[in-house]
C-alpha positions as CSV (number, residue, x, y, z in Angstrom):
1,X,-10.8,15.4,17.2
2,X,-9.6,11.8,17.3
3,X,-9.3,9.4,19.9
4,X,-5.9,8.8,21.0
5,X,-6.9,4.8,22.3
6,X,-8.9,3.7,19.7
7,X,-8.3,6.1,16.6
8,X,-12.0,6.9,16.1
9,X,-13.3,10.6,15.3
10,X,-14.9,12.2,18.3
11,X,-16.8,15.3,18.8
12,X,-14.1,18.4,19.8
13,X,-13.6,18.7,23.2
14,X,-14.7,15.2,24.5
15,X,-13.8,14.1,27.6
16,X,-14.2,10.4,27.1
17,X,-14.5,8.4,23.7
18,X,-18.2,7.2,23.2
19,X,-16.5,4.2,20.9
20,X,-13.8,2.8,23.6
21,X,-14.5,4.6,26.7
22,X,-10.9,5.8,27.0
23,X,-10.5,8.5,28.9
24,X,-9.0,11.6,26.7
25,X,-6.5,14.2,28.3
26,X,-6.5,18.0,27.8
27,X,-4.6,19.6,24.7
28,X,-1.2,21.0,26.0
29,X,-1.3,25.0,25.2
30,X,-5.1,25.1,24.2
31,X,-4.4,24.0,20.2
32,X,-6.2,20.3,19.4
33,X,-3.1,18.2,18.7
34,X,-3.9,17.1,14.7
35,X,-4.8,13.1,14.5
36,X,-1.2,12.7,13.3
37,X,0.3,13.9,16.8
38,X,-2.3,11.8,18.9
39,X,-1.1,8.9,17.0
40,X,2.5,9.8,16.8
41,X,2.3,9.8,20.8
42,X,0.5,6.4,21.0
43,X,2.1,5.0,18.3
44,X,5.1,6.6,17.7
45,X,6.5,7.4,13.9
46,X,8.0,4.7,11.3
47,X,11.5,6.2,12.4
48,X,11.0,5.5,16.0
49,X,9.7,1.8,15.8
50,X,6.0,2.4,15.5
51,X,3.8,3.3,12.5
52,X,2.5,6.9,11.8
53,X,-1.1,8.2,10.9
54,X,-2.2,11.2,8.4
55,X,-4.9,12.9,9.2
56,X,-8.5,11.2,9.0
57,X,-6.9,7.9,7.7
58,X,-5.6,4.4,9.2
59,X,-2.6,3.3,10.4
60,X,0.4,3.9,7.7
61,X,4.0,3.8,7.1
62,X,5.3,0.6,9.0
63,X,8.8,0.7,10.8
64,X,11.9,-0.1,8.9
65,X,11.3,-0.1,5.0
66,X,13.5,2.8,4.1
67,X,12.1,4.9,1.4
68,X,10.0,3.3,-2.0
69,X,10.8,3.8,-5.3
70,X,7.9,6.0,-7.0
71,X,9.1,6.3,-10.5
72,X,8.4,2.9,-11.6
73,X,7.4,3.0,-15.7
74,X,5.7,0.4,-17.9
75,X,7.8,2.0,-20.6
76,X,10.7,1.0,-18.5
77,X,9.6,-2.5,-17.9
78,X,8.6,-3.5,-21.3
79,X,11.7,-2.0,-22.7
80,X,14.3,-3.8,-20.3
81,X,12.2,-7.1,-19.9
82,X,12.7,-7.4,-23.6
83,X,16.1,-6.7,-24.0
84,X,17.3,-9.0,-20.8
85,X,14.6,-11.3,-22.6
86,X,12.4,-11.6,-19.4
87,X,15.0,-11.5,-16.5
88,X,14.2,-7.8,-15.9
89,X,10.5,-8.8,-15.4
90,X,11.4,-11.2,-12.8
91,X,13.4,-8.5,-10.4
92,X,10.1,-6.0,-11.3
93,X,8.4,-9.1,-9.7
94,X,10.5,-9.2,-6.8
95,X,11.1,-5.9,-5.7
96,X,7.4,-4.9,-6.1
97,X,6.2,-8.0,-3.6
98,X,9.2,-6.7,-0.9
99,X,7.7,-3.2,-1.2
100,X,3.6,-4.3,-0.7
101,X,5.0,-6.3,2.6
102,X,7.0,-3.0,3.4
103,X,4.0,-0.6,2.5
104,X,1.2,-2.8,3.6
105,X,3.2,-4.0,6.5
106,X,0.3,-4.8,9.6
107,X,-2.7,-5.2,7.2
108,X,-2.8,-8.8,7.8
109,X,-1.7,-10.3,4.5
110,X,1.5,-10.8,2.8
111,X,2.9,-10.7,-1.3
112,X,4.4,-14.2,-2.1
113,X,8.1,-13.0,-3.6
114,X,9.8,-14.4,-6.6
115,X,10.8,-17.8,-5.3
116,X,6.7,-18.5,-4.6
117,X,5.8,-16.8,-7.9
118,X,8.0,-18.9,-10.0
119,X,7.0,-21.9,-8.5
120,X,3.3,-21.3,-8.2
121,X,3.2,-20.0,-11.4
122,X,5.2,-23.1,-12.9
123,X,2.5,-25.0,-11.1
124,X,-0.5,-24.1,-11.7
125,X,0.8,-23.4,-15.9
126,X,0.4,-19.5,-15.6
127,X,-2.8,-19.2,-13.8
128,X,-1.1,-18.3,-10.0
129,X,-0.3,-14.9,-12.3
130,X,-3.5,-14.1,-12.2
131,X,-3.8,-14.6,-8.7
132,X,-0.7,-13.0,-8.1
133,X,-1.6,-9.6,-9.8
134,X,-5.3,-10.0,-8.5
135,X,-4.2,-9.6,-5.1
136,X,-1.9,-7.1,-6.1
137,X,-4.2,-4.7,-7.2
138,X,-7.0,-5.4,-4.2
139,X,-4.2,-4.9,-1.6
140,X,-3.3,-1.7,-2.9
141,X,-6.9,-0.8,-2.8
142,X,-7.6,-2.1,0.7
143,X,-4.5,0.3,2.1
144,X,-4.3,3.4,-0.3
145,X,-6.7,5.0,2.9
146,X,-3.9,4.0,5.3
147,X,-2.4,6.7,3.3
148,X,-5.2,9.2,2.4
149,X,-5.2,7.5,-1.1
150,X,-8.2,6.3,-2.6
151,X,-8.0,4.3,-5.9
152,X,-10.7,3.3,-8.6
153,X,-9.0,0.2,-9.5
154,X,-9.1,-3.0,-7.3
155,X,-7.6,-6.4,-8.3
156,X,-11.1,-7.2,-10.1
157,X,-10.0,-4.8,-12.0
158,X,-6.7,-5.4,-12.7
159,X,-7.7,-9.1,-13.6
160,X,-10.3,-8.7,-15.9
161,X,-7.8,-6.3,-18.0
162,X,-5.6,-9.3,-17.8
163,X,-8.4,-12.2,-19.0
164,X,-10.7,-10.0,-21.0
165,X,-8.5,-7.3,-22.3
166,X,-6.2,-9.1,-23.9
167,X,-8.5,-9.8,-26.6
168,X,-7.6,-5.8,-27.4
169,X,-4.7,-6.7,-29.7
170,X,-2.7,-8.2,-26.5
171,X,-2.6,-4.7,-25.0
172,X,-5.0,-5.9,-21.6
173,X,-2.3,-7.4,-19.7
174,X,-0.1,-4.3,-20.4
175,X,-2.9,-2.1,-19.0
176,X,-3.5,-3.9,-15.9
177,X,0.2,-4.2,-15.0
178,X,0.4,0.2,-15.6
179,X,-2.3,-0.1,-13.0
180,X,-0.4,-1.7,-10.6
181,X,2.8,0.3,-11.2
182,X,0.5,3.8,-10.9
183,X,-0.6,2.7,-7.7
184,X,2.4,1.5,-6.1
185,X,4.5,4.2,-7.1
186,X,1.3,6.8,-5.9
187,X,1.7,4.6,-2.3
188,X,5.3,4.9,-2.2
189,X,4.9,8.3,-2.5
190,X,3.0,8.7,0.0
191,X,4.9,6.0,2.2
192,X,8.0,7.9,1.4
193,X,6.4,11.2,2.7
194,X,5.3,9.6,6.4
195,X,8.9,8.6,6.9
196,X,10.3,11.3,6.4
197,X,8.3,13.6,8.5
């Protein structure tokens, strides 16, 4: 059982929260309502205006994103940012920072978009990359529970594929980018399924 103020497990059949005090109401026809219907009462769902939860996890899908796309491939991206000789890599750029703010929407932090990126990155010679896809890769950690997802890889992760992986015949910076596109489509996935409930 879940409280429906503050979102904390309780024991079943509490009367008041022990984390927030809130006073908890009565099941209607005897069946605990799951921790996605408390939520879905207090909160309301992604379609309605408000964000929905899944079961033992944090707030989720955010209000207003439409569905993700979840079948983002490196193959893809290396094969079309060659051929449009790097223009491709730039929309891949852009489209993954709108869908972070749209995922991650409420967490408290926000994906500089391509305008930033190029600039930044023009800036600082390269290095704001390395920031870029650092934070990347710890924001989809931070909110893959949001979700029920847990993933191994953070943006350490991601960066030192980047910096010390490339010494692998180049292939680092490739490996750390599939990182970021196998957790962002697994999150969209998952985004995609609260919205449509």
């Amino acid at each position: 059982m879940f409280c429906s103020s503050c979102g904390k497990q309780i024991p079943d059949g509490s009367a008041f929260c022990p984390s927030c005090g809130a006073k908890l109401q009565a099941p209607v026809g005897g069946a605990a309502p799951t921790y996605a219907q408390q939520a879905q009462q207090t909160y309301g769902s992604p379609l309605t205006g408000g964000a929905i939860y899944s079961p033992g996890t944090q707030p989720g899908a955010p209000n207003g994103g439409g569905y993700i796309q979840t079948d983002r491939s490196l193959l893809v991206y290396i094969i079309l940012s060659f051929i449009t000789c790097g223009i491709y890599g730039f929309y891949f750029i852009y489209t993954i920072a709108r869908d972070m703010n749209i995922m991650c929407s409420g967490d408290g932090d926000s994906t500089p978009g391509l305008g930033a990126y190029i600039a930044l990155s023009i800036v600082t010679c390269g290095i704001y990359n390395l920031w870029w896809v650092y934070k990347i890769g710890n924001r989809l950690a931070f909110n893959g529970p949001r979700y029920g997802l847990q993933f191994q890889e953070n943006g350490t992760t991601v960066l030192m594929w980047y910096i010390i992986g490339i010494i692998l015949c180049g292939l680092g910076p490739w490996i750390g980018m599939y990182i970021i596109i196998k957790n962002t489509n697994a999150m969209a996935a998952a985004y995609n399924n609260c919205i449509a409930r």
